[in-house]
C-alpha positions as CSV (number, residue, x, y, z in Angstrom):
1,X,-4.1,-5.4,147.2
2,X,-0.3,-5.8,146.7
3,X,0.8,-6.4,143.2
4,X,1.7,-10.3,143.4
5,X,-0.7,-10.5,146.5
6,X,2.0,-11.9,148.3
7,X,1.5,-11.2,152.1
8,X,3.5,-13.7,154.4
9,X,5.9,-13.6,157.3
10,X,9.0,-15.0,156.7
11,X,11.9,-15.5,159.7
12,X,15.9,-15.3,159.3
13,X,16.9,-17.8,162.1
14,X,20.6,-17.6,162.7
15,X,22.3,-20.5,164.2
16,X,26.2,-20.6,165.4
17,X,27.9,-23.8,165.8
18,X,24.9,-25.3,165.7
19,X,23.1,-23.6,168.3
20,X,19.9,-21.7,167.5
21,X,20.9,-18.3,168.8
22,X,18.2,-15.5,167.1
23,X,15.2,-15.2,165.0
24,X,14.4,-12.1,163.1
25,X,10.8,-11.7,161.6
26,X,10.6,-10.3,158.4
27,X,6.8,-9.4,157.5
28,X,6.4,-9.3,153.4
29,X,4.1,-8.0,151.3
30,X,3.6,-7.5,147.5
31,X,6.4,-8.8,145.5
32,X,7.5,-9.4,141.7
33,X,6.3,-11.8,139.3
34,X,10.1,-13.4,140.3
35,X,9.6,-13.1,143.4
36,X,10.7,-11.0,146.2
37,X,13.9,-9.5,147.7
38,X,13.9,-9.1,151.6
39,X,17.0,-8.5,153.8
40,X,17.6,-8.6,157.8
41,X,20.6,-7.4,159.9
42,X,21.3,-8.9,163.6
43,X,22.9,-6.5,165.9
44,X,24.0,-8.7,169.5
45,X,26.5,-11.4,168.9
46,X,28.5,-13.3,170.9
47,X,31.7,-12.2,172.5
48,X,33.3,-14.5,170.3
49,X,31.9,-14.8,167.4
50,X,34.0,-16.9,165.4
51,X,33.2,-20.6,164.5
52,X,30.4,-21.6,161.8
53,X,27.1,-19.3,161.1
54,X,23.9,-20.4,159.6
55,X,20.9,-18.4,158.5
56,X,17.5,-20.1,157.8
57,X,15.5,-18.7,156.0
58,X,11.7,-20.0,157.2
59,X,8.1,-19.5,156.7
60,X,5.6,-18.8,159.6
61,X,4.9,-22.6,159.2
62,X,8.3,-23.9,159.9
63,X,9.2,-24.8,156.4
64,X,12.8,-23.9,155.3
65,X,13.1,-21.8,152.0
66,X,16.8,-21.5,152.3
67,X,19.8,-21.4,154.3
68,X,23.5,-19.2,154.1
69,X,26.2,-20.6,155.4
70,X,29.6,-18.7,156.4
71,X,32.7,-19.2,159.0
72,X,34.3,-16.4,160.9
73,X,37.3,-17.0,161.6
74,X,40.8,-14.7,162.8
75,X,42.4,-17.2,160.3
76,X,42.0,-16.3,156.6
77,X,42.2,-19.7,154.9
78,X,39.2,-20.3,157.4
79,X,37.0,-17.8,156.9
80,X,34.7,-17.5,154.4
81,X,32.4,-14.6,152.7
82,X,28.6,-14.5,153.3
83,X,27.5,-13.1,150.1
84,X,23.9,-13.5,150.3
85,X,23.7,-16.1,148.0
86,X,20.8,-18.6,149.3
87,X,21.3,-22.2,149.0
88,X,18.7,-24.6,148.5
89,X,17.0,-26.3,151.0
90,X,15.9,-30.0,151.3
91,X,15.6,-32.2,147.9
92,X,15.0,-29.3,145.7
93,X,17.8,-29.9,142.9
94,X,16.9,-33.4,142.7
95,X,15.7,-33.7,139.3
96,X,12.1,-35.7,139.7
97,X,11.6,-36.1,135.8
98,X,13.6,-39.0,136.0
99,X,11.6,-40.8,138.5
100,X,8.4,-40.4,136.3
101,X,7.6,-43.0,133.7
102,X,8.6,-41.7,130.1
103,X,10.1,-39.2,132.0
104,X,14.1,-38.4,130.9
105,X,16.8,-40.9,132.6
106,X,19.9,-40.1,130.6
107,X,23.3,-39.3,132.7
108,X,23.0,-35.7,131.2
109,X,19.9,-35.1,133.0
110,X,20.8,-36.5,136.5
111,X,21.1,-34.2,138.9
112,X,22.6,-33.9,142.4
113,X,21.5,-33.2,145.6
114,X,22.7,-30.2,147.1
């Protein structure tokens, strides 16, 4: 047995200008008690590349973990750097404490929606 027992297929799905364009599977196994690092490179891209990129990250189940966002552009002020830093996905830095009773409520503790 792997030493989190972490054995799951994940998929980088990577999307430009909105259009679904390639899915790489990434089949993990074992990981860290913080986790696990995985990484995936695409090869065939378009003749023009430039315009907005998206990578989801997915499970085999269709639920997004995560998603990187970058723009490739011939124009400097437009492009921007994919440096592997994984944004959240869905509601997850909406702070729920609030919306439980005796939970806290105070401005400090609100949190946005990313």
């Amino acid at each position: 047995m792997n030493k989190a027992g972490l054995s799951e297929t994940i998929y980088h799905v990577w999307h430009h200008n909105g259009d679904s364009i390639d899915m790489i599977e990434l089949a993990i196994n074992g990981g860290r008690e913080q986790g696990y690092r995985a990484w995936s490179h695409k090869q065939n891209f378009p003749d023009d590349p430039s315009g907005e990129w998206r990578i989801d990250i997915m499970t085999d189940g269709g639920q997004r973990l995560g998603l990187i966002r970058f723009t490739v552009s011939d124009d400097i002020d437009e492009a921007t750097v994919a440096d592997s830093r994984i944004q959240p996905s869905g509601l997850s830095a909406l702070n729920l404490r609030r919306f439980v009773p005796g939970g806290s409520s105070s401005e400090n503790d609100a949190s946005t929606v990313e």
